[in-house]
C-alpha positions in Angstrom: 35.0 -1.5 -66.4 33.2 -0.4 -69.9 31.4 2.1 -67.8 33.2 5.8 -67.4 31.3 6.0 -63.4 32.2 2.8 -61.2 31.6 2.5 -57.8 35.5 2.6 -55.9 36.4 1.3 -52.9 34.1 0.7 -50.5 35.3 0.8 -46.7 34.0 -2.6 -44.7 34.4 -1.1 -41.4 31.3 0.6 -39.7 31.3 3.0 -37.0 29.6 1.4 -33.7 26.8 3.4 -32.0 28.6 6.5 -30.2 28.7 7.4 -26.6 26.0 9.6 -25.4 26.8 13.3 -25.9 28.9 12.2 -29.1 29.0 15.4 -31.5 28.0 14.7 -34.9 31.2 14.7 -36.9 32.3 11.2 -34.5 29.7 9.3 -35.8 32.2 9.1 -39.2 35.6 8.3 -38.1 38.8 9.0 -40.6 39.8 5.8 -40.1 39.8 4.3 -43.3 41.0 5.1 -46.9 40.0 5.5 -50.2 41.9 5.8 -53.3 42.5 9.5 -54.3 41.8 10.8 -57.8 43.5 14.2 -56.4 47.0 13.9 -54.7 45.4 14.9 -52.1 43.3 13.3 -49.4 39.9 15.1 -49.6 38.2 15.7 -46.1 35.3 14.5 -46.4 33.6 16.0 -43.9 34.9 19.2 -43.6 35.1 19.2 -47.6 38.6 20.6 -47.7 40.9 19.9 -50.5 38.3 19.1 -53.3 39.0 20.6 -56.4 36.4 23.6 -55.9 34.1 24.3 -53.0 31.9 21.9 -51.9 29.3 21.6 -49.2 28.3 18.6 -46.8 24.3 18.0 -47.6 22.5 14.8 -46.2 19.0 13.6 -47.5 17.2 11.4 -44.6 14.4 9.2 -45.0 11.9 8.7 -41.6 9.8 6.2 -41.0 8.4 6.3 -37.3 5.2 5.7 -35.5 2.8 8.4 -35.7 1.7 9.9 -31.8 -0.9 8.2 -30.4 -1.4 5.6 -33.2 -0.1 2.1 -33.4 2.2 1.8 -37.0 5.6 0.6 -37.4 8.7 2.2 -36.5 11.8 1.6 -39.1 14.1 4.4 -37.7 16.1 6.5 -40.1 18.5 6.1 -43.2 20.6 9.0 -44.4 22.4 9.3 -47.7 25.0 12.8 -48.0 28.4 13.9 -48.7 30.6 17.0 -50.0 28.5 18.0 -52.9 29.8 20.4 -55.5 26.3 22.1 -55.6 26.5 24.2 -58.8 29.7 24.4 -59.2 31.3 24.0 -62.5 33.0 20.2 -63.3 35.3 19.6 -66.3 37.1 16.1 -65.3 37.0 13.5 -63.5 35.4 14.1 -59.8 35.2 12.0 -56.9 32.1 12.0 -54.6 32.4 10.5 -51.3 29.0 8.8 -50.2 28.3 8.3 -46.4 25.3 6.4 -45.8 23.7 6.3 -42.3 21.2 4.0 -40.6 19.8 4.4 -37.3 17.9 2.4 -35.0 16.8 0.7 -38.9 16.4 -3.1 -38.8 16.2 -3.4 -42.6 19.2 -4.3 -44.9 20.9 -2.2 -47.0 20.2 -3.2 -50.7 22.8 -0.9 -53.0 23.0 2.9 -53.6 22.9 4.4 -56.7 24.3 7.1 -59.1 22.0 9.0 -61.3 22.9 11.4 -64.1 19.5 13.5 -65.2 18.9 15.6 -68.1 15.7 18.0 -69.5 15.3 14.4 -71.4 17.0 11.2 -70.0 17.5 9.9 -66.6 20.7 7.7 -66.5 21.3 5.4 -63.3 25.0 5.2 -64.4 26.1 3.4 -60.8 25.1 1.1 -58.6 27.4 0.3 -55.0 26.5 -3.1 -53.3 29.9 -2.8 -51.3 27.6 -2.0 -48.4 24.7 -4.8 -49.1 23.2 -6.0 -45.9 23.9 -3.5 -43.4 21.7 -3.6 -40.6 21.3 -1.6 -38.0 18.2 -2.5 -35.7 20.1 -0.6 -32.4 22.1 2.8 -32.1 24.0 4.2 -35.2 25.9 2.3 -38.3 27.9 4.2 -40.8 29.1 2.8 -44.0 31.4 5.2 -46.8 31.0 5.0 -50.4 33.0 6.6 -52.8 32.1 7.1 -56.9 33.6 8.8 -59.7 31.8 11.6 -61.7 32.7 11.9 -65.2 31.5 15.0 -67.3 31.3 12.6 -70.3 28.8 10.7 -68.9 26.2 13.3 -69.0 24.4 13.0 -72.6 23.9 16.7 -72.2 26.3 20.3 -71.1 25.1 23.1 -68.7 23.1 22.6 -66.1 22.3 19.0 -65.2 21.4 16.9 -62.1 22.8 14.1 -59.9 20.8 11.9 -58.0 22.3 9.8 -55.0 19.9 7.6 -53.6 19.8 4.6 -51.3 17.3 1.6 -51.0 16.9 -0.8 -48.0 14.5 -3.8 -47.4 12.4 -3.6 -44.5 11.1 -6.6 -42.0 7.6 -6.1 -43.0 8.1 -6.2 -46.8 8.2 -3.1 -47.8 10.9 -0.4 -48.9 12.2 2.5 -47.9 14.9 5.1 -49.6 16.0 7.9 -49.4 17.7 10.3 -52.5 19.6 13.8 -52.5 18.7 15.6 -55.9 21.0 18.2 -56.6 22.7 20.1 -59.8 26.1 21.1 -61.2 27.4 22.6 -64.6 29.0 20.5 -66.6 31.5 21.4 -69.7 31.9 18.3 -71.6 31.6 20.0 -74.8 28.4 18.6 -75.9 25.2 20.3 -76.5 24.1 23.0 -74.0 20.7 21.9 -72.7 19.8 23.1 -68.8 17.6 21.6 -66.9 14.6 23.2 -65.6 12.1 21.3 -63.7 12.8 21.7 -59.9 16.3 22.5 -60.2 17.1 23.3 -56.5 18.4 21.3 -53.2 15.9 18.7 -52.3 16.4 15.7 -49.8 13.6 12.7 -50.3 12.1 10.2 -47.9 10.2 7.1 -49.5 7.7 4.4 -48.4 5.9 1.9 -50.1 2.8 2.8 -49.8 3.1 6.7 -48.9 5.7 7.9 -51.6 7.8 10.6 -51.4 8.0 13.2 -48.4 10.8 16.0 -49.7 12.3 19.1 -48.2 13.5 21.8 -50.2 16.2 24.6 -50.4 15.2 26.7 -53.3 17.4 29.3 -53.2 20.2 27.7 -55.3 23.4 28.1 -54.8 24.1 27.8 -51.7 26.0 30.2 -50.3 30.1 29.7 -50.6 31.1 30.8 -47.1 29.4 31.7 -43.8 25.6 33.4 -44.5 25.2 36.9 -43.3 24.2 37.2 -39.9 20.3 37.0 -40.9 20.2 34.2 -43.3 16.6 34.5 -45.5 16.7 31.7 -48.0 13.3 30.1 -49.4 12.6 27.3 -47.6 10.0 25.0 -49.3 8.0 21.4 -47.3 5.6 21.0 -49.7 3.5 18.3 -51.8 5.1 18.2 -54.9 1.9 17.1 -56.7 2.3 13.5 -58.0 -0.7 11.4 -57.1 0.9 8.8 -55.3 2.8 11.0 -52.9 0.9 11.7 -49.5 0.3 15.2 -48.6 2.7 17.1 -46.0 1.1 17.3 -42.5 3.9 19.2 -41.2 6.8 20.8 -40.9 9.8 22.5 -39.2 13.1 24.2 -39.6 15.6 23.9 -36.6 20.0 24.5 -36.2 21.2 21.7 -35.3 19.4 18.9 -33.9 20.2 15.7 -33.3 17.5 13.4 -33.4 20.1 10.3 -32.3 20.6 11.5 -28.8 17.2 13.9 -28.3 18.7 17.2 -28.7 16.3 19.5 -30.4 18.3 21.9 -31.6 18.0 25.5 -32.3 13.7 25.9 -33.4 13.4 28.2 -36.4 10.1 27.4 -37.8 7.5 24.1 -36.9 3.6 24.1 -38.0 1.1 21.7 -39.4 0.7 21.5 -43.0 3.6 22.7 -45.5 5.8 25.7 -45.6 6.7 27.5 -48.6 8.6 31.0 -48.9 11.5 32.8 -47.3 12.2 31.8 -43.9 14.8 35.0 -41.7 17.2 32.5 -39.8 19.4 34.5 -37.0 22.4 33.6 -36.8 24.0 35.9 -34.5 23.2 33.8 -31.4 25.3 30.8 -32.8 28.8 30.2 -31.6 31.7 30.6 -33.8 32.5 26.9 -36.0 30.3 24.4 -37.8 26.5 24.3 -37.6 23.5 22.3 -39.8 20.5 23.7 -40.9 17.8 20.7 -41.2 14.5 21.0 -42.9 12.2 18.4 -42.0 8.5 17.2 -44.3 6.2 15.2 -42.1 3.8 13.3 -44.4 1.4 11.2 -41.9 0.2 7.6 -43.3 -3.3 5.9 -42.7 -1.6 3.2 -41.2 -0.2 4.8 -38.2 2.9 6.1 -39.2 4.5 9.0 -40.0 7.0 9.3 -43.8 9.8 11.8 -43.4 12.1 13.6 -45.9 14.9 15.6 -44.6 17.5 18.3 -46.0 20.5 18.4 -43.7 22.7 21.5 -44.9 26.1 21.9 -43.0 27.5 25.7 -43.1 30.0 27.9 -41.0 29.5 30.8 -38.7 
């Protein structure tokens, strides 16, 4: 292809709706495989053997029935991988996509690649390997893979990616969900950072209600476990753009999992949005792998409830 970022290989088999009491990481089976730019096998969830430290982020999109009101109900759609959050890239990368949907009876569309500079926005990829996956009952996984060139970014330093995925729902309308994070790039071309919201955010969309987003400001993350009282700023907040309905609530929890009803570990829940340091103990969490999820409720007038959530994996 003329293009320097393709969409690979995309895997055609889907993971069927796991048995209750399922942990997390069986929802993706390593059952398939994907052509290697390193001569090693990444894992993709564990985010071993990348070229330099990554971390497993998911964006989620929500679109449920608000309490007590009669709306619609589309479930969820996820969109995450091993991200190498701020770290620096000088060749070729490969970025393993996983896209989720849940209890969704919309159809996949495509997912996209976006490169985004101080001035351009680039959408340098777009993956239909996956077009039409449905999944109106339990939980249907799909893996993508892209590559990530350096040379593709009209601009060095600091610059942004964009993963985001689109799906069709029954009633007409869309929803989509994008991760927006940043990296530094040596590609020797002209230094020029971004600046505007240049931190960890995962997006939920709706036509009609715009964007919901949850936020992890305090970039980078951290390579490693966190210290035992983890304090990073923590933001659920209306980003100001007109067409986005305000936040109407929020909350902070260690590992839930909204696809069986666990609730997880409750850090921080209130009405309206959140914005500042949040303390997280993490002294009472066993040893091993663990998810910190942010969650932005923004309520809809017509009975339903858009929301955005940052899912950020980390070790204890």
């Amino acid at each position: 292809m003329a293009s320097l970022v393709s969409a690979l290989v995309v895997v055609a088999a889907a993971a069927a709706a796991p048995a209750s009491g399922a942990t997390w990481s069986e929802l993706a089976p390593h059952t398939d495989s994907v052509a290697p730019i390193a001569a090693r096998t990444p894992d993709r969830l564990t985010c071993e053997r990348y070229p330099q430290e990554r971390d497993f982020v998911e964006s989620q999109a929500w679109w449920s029935r608000t309490p007590g009101a009669s709306g619609t109900d589309f479930g969820h759609l996820h969109v995450g991988g091993c991200l190498p959050e701020r770290e620096t890239i000088r060749r070729t990368q490969r970025l393993d996509i996983r896209v989720v949907m849940q209890h969704n009876p919309g159809r996949l569309r495509y997912v996209s690649l976006v490169l985004k500079g101080r001035e351009y926005e680039d959408t340098v990829a777009k993956s239909r390997g996956a077009r039409g996956l449905s999944c109106p009952h339990g939980t249907c996984v799909r893996w993508l893979s892209f590559r990530l060139e350096p040379a593709r970014f009209r601009a060095g330093g600091l610059q942004e990616v964009r993963v985001r995925a689109f799906v069709d729902e029954p009633d007409g309308n869309e929803m989509h969900t994008s991760i927006n994070w940043q990296l530094h790039v040596r590609n020797g071309k002209r230094r020029d950072d971004v600046t505007r919201r240049a931190y960890l955010r995962g997006k939920g969309w709706y036509s009609g209600a715009g964007y919901c987003e949850a936020a992890y400001r305090s970039v980078p993350l951290p390579d490693g476990a966190p210290r035992s009282v983890w304090r990073p700023f923590l933001a659920m907040s209306w980003d100001g753009d007109a067409s986005d309905l305000p936040v109407t609530g929020h909350s902070v929890r260690i590992d839930p999992d909204a696809h069986h009803g666990m609730p997880g570990i409750l850090v921080r829940e209130g009405a309206g949005e959140l914005a500042k340091p949040v303390a997280i103990d993490l002294e009472r969490l066993a040893p091993g792998r663990h998810r910190l999820v942010l969650r932005s409720d923004c309520r809809d007038p017509r009975g339903s409830t858009n929301s955005g959530l940052l899912s950020i994996h980390f070790d204890r």
